[in-house]
C-alpha positions as CSV (number, residue, x, y, z in Angstrom):
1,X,7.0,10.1,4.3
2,X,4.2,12.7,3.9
3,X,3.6,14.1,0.6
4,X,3.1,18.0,0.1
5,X,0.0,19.5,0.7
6,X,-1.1,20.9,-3.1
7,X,-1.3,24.8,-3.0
8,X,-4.0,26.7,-3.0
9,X,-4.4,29.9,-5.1
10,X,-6.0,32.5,-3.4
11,X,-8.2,35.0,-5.8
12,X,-8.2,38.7,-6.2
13,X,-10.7,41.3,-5.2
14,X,-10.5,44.4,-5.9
15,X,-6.9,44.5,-5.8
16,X,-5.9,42.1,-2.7
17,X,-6.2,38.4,-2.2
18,X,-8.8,36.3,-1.1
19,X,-10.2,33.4,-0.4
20,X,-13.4,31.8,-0.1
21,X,-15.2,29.0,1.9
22,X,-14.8,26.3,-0.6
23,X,-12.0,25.5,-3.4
24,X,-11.5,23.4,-6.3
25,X,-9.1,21.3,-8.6
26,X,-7.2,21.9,-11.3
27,X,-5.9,19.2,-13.0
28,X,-3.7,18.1,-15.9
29,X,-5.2,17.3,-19.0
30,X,-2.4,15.1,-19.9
31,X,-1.7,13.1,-16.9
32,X,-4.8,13.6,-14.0
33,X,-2.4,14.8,-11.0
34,X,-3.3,17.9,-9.0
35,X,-1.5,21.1,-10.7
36,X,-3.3,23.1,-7.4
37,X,-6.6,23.8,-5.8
38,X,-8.4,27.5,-6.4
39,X,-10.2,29.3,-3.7
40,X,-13.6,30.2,-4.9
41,X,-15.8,33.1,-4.0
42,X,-18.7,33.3,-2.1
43,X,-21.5,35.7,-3.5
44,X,-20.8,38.4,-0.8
45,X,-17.2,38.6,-2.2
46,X,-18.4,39.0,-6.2
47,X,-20.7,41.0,-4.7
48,X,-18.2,43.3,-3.1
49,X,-16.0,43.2,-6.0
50,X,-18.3,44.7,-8.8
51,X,-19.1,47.1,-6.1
52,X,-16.0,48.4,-5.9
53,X,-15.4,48.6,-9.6
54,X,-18.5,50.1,-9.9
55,X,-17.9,52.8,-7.1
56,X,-13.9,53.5,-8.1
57,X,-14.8,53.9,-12.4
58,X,-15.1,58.1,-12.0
59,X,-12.0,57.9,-9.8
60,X,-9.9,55.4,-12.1
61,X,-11.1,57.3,-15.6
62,X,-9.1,60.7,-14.1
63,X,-6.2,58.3,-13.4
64,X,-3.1,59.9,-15.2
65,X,-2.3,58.0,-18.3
66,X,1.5,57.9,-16.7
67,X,0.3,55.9,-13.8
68,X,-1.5,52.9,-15.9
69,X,1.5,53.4,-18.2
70,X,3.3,52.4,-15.4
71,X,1.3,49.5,-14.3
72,X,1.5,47.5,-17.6
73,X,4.9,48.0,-17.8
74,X,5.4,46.8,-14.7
75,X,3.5,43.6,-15.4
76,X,5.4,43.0,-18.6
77,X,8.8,42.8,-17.1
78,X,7.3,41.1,-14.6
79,X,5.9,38.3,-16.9
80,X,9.4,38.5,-18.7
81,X,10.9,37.2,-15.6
82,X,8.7,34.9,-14.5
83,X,8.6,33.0,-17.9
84,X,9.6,29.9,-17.0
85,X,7.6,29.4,-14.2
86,X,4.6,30.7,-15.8
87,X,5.2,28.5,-19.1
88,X,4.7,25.3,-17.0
89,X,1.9,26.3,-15.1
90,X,0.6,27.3,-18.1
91,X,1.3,23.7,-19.6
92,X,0.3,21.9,-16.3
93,X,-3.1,23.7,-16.4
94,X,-4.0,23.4,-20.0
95,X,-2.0,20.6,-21.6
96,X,0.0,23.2,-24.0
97,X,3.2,21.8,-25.1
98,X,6.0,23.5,-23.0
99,X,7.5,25.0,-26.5
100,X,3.9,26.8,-27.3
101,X,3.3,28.1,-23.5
102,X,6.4,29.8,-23.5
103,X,5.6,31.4,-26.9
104,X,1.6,32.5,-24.9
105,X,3.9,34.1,-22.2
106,X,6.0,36.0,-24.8
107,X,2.7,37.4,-26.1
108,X,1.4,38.2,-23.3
109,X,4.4,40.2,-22.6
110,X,3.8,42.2,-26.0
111,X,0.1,42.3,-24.9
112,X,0.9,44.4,-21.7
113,X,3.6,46.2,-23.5
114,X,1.1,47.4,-26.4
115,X,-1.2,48.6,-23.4
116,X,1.6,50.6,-21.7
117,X,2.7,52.4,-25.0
118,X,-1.6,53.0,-25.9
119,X,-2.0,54.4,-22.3
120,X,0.1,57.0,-23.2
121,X,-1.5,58.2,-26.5
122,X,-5.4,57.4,-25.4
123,X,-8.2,60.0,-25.6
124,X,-5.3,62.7,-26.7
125,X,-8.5,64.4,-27.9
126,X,-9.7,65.4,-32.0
127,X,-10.2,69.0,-32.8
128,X,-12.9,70.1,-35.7
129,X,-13.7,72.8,-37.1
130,X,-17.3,74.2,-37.0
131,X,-17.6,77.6,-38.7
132,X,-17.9,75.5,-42.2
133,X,-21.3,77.0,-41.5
134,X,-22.3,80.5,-41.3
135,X,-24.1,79.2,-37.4
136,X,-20.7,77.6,-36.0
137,X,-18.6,80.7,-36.7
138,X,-16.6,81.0,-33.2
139,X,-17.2,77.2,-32.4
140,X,-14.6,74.4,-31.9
141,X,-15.5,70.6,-31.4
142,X,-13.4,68.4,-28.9
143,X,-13.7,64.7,-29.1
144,X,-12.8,62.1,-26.4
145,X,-13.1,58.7,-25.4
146,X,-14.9,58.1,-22.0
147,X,-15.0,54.7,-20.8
148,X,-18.7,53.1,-20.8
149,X,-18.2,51.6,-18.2
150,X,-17.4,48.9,-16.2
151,X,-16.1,46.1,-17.8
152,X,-16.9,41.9,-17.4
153,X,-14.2,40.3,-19.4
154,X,-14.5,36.5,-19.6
155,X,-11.7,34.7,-20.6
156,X,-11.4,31.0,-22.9
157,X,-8.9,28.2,-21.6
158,X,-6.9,27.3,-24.9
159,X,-4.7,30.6,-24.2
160,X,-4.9,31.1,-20.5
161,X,-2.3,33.9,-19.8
162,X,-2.7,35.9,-23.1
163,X,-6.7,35.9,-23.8
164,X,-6.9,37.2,-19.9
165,X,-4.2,39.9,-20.8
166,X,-6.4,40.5,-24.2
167,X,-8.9,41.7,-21.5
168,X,-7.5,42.9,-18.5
169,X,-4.9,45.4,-20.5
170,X,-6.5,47.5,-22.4
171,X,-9.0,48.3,-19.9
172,X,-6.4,49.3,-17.3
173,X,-5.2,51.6,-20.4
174,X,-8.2,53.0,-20.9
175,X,-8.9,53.7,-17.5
176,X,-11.8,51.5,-17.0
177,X,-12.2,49.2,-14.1
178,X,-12.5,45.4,-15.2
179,X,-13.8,42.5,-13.4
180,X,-11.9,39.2,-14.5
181,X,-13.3,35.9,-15.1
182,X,-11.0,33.1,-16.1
183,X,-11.8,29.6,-17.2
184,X,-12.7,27.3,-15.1
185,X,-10.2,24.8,-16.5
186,X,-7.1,26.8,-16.9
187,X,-7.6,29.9,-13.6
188,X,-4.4,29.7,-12.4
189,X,-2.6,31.6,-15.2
190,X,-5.1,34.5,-14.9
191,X,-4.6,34.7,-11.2
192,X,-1.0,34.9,-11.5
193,X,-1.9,38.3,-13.4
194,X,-3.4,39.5,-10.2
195,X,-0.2,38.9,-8.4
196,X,1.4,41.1,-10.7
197,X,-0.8,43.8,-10.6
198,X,-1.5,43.9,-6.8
199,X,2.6,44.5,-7.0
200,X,1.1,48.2,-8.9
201,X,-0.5,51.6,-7.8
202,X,-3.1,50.9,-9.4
203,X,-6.5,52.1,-7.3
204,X,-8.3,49.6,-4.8
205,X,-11.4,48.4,-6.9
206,X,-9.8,49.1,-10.8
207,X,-9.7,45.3,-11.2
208,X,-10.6,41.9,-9.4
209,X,-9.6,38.5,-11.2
210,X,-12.8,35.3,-9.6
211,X,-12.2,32.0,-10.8
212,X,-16.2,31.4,-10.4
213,X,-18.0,28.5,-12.3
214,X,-20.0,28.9,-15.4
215,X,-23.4,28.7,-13.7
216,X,-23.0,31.8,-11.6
217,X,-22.4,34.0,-14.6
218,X,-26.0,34.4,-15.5
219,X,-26.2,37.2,-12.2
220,X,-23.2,38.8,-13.3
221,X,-23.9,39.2,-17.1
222,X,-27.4,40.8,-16.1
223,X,-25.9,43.2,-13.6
224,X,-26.6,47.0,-14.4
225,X,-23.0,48.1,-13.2
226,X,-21.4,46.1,-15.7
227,X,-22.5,47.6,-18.8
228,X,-20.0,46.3,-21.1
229,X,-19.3,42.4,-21.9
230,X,-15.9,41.2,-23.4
231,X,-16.3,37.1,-24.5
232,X,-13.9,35.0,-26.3
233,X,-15.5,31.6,-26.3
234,X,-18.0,29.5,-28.1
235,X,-20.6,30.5,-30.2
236,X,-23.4,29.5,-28.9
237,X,-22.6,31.0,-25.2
238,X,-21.3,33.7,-26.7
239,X,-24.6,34.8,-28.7
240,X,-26.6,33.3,-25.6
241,X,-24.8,35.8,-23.3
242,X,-25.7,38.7,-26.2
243,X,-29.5,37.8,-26.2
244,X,-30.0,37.9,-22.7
245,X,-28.5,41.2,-22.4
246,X,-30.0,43.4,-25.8
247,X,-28.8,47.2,-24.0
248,X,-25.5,46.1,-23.1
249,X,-22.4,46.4,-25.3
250,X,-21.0,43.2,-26.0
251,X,-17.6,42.3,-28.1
252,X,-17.6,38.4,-29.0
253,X,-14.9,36.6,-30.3
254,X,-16.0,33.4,-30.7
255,X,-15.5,30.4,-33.4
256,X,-14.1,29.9,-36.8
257,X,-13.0,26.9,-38.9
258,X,-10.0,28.1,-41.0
259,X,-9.7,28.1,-44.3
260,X,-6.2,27.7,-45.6
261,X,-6.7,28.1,-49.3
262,X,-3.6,27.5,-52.0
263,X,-4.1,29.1,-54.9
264,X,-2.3,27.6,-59.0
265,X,0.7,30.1,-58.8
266,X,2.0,28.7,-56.0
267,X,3.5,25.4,-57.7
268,X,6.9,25.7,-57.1
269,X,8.5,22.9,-54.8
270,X,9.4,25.5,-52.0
271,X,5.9,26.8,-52.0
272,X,4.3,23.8,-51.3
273,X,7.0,22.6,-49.2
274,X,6.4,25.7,-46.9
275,X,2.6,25.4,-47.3
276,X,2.8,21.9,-46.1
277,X,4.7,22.7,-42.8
278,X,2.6,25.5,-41.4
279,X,-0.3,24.3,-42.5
280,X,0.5,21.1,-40.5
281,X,2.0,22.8,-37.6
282,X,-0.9,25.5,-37.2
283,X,-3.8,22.5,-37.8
284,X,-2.3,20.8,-34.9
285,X,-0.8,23.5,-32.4
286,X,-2.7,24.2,-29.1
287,X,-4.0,20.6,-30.0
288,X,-6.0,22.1,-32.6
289,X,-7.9,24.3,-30.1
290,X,-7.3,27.8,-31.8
291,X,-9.9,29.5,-33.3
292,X,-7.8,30.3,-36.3
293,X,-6.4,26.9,-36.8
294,X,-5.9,25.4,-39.7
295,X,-9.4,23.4,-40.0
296,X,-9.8,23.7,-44.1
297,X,-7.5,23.3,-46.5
298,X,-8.9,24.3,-50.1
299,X,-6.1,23.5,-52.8
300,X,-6.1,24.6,-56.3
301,X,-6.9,21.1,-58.4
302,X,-3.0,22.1,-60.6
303,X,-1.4,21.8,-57.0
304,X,-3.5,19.4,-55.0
305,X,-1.6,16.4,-56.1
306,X,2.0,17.7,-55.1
307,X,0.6,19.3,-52.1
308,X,-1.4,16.8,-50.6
309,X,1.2,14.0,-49.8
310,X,3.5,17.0,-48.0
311,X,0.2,18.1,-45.8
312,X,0.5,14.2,-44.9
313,X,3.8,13.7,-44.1
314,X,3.9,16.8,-42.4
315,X,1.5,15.9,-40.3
316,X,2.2,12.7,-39.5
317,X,5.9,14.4,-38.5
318,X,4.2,16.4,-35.7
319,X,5.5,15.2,-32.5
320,X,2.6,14.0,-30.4
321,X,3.1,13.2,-26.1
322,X,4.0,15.0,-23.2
323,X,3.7,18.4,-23.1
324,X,6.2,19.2,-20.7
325,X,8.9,17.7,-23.2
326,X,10.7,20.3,-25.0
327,X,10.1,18.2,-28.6
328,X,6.4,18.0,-27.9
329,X,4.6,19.8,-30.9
330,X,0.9,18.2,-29.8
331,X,-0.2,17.7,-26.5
332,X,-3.8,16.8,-25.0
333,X,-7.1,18.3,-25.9
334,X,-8.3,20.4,-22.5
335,X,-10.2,16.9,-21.1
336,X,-11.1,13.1,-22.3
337,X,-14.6,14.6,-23.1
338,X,-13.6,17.2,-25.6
339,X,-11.1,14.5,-27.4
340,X,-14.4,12.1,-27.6
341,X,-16.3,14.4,-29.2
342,X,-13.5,15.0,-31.5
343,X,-13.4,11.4,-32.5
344,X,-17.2,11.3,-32.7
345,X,-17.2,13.8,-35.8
346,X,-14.6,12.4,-37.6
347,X,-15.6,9.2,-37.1
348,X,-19.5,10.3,-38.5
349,X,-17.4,12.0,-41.5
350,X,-15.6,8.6,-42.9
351,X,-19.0,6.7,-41.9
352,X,-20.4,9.1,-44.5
353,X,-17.7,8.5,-47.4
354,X,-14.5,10.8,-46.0
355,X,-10.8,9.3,-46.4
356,X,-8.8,9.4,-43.5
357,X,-5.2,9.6,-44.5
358,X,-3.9,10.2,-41.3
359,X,-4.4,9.9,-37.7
360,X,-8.4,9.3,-36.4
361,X,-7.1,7.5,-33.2
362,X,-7.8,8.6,-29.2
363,X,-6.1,7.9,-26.3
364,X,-7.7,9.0,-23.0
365,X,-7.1,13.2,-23.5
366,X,-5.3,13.3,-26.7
367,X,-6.7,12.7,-30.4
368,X,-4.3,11.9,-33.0
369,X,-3.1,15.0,-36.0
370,X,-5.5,13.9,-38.3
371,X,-6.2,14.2,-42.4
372,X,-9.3,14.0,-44.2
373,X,-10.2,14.0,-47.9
374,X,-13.8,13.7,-49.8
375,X,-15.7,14.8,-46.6
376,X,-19.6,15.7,-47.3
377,X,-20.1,19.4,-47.0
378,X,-22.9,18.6,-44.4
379,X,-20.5,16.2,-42.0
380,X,-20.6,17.9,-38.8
381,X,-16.5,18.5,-39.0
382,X,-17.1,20.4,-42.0
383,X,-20.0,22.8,-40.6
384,X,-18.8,23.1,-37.1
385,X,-15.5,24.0,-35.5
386,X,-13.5,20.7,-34.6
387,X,-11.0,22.8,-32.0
388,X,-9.0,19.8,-32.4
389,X,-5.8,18.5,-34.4
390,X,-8.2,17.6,-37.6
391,X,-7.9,19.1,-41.2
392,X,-9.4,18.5,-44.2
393,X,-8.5,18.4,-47.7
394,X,-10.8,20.2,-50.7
395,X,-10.2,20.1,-54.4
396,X,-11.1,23.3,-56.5
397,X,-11.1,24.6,-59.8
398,X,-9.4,28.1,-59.7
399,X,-9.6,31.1,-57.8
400,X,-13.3,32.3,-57.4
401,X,-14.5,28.3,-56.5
402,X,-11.3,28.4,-53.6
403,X,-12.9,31.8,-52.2
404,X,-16.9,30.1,-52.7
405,X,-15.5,27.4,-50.4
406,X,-13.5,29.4,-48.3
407,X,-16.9,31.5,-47.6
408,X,-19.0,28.7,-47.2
409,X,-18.9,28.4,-43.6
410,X,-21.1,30.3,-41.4
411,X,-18.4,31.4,-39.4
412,X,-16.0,33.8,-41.1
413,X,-12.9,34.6,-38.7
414,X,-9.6,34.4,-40.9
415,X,-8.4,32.8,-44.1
416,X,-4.8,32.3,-45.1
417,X,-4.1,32.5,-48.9
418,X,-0.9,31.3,-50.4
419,X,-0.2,33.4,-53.7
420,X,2.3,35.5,-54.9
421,X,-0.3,37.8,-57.1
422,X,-0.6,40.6,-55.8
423,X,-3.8,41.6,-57.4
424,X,-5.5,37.8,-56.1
425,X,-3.9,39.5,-52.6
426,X,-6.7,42.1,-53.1
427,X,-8.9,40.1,-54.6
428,X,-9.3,37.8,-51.7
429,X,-9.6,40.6,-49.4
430,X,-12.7,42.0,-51.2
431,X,-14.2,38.6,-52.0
432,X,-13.4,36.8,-48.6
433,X,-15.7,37.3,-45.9
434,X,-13.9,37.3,-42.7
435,X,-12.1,39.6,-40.1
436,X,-8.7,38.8,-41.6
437,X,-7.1,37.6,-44.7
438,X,-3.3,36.5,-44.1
439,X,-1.1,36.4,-47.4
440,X,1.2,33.6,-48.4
441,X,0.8,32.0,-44.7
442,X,-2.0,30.1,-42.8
443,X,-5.4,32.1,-40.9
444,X,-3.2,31.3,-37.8
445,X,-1.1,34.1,-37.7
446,X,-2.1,37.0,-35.2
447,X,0.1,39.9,-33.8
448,X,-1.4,41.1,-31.1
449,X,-1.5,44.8,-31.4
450,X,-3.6,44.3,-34.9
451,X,-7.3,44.5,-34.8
452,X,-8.5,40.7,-34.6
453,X,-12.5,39.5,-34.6
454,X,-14.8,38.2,-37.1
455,X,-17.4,37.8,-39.3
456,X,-20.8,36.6,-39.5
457,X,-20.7,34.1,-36.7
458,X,-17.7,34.6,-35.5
459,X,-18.5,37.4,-33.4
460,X,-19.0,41.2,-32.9
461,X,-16.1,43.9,-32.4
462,X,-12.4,43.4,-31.9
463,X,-9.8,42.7,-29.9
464,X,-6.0,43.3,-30.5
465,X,-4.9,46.2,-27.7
466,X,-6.1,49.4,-29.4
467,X,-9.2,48.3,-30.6
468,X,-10.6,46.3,-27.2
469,X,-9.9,50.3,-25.8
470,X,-12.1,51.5,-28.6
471,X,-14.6,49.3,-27.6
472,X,-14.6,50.1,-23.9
473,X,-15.0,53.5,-24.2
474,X,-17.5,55.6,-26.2
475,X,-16.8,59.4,-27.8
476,X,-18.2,62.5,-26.0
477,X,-17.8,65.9,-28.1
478,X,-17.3,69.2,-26.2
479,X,-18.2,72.2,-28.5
480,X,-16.3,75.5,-27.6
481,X,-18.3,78.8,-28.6
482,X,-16.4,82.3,-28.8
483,X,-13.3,81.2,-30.3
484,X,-11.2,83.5,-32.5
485,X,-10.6,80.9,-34.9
């Protein structure tokens, strides 16, 4: 008996499929088989697809907002009805438990949804008043948003549907034309957006989705038609990619290590219960490979005690195995290398005096949920991101030392404070240096129509619908002279 051929997943260029001369794997993280095989561009076809996104962006910008309207809505039902489907590829590709790819496809959803609904309101144009002064008597100021042009969005692999919809959506709502570059690890759920939006009206040209590898995106980041860069990745490609091109407008979001801080009035036995379970589900979702996971925990000294044995058993509650099993709350890291290099730093941490209370142990892909206390402040897992299922454990005196931890990281993305004082609330917005500060609940939470993006290096600009548009797009004014105002 012959066994089925694996299928292979064409690409998208400038609004039709491809394929190239060559393809390659993609395989599950958890298991090794073949999830399917990716045709991969040749440089005549990336070549012809920036061309036509560069020769289509004047035609695509006059677009009428109710046609991209349309679009997005079109690939949001579409996504709703796919779910399933798109869950386990998802989950095949990247090693996401099944239960968290179907909640990446329900985003996703919202994601393409936000754009529809933002298409419709876009570059409605600001009116101001210039006879304040005796020389703008008459005169009237417009002011629109004009995309800058087009756009190179390149997308991580922890969230392989939803960070490409971060990307792709807002630009088709905006009107600018977008050239897609998923991860090399995780393409396939990218290039099922293609197949919904080739199912559209949108124009030839307004989008392409190439799977190409890492080391051809050097000639595309330096290309002069793609004036505007959209990264969510690692730091140090991310600032690499920034450097190399000083004129061009770039939006990063790149790494964090999470600080969930718990401040002394939140002592009560529910509190901490609650603190416990998302602080171990959100260390150890994705596998840890969020950039707003759970990483820190920084516990007031008249709470650590109770708190720390629930952050334990919690933990060591966390279902770990296959992710295609509905009960599965921790599947494997993206590869066996990234899971080594996981158990490298914790290992160098309790070399150098940490406590592992939990976890610390690898098999093949997958790294145990793991607990640390007493880790140095210059071990490697506490300067760096892990993006793994590791957390450790702080003890502070009070509110201002929680927030000097909490702030000393280079990286400043979110921080979750549990508190029920509403002044420490603002407090730890003013003193907290990051793009986001989540009350009574871990740095983990995001809803994606908010703006989302850090602080010092965790990147430049923001993401959440709106706010990618923003950065797309630049205002023109248009001043009006004779008016009877």
């Amino acid at each position: 008996m012959t066994s089925t051929p694996p299928l292979t997943h064409a690409f998208w260029l400038a609004g039709r499929q491809a394929t190239g001369e060559t393809t390659f794997d993609v395989t599950s993280p958890w298991d090794g088989r073949l999830v399917g095989r990716v045709g991969v561009p040749t440089e005549a076809q990336v070549e012809e697809a920036v061309a036509a996104a560069y020769a289509v962006r004047d035609e695509f910008a006059a677009t009428p907002a109710h046609l991209r309207a349309a679009a997005l809505d079109h690939v949001s039902r579409r996504l709703v009805e796919r779910t399933e489907e798109i869950a386990q590829l998802i989950s095949a590709e990247n090693g996401k438990p099944i239960k968290w790819a179907r909640g990446e496809v329900g985003r996703a959803v919202s994601v393409f949804r936000f754009a529809a609904e933002e298409a419709r309101r876009f570059n409605g144009g600001e009116a101001q008043r210039l006879d304040t002064d005796l020389g703008g008597q008459g005169r009237l100021a417009l002011t629109r948003r004009f995309p800058k042009g087009v756009v190179l969005g390149i997308a991580p692999f922890n969230f392989p549907l939803n960070l490409c919809a971060h990307k792709i959506a807002p630009a088709i709502a905006a009107g600018v034309p977008i050239i897609l570059k998923p991860a090399p690890a995780t393409p396939l759920s990218g290039l099922v957006i293609g197949e919904l939006l080739a199912e559209t009206d949108l124009p030839a040209g307004s989008w392409s989705v190439l799977p190409v590898a890492n080391d051809r995106m050097a000639a595309l980041v330096q290309d002069p038609r793609l004036p505007v860069i959209s990264f969510t990745g690692s730091e140090k490609v991310g600032y690499a990619i920034m450097d190399s091109v000083p004129r061009k407008h770039c939006t990063l979001e790149l790494g964090g290590n999470g600080a969930a801080v718990v401040l002394g009035d939140y002592a009560s036995d529910a509190d901490l219960d609650w603190a416990a379970t998302r602080i171990a589900t959100f260390s150890n979702y994705q596998g840890g490979q969020s950039c707003i996971s759970v990483q820190r925990v920084i516990a007031d000294a008249s709470v650590y005690d109770r708190l720390l044995p629930r952050i334990v058993a919690a933990v060591e509650a966390q279902v770990t195995g296959d992710p295609a099993d509905g009960a599965t709350d921790v599947g494997p890291l993206v590869s066996e290398d990234a899971a080594k290099r996981v158990e490298t730093w914790v290992d160098e941490a309790v070399r150098a005096g940490a406590n592992l209370l939990a976890g610390g142990k690898r098999d093949g892909a997958s790294y145990a949920p793991t607990v640390l206390t007493d880790v140095p402040a210059d071990a490697t897992i506490s300067c760096e991101e892990v993006f793994g299922p590791v957390l450790t454990v702080l003890k502070v005196e009070g509110e201002a030392e929680a927030f000097a931890a909490a702030n000393d990281s280079k990286y400043g993305l979110q921080t979750g404070v549990f508190t029920h004082d509403l002044q420490a609330a603002f407090r730890a917005h003013r003193a907290l240096e990051v793009g986001g500060v989540v009350i009574g609940d871990v740095p983990s939470y995001r809803a994606d129509q908010m703006p989302y993006g850090g602080a010092k290096q965790s990147g430049v600009g923001r993401e959440g619908v709106r706010f990618a548009m923003d950065d797309y797009t630049y205002e023109r004014v248009l001043v009006l002279t004779g008016l009877a105002l």
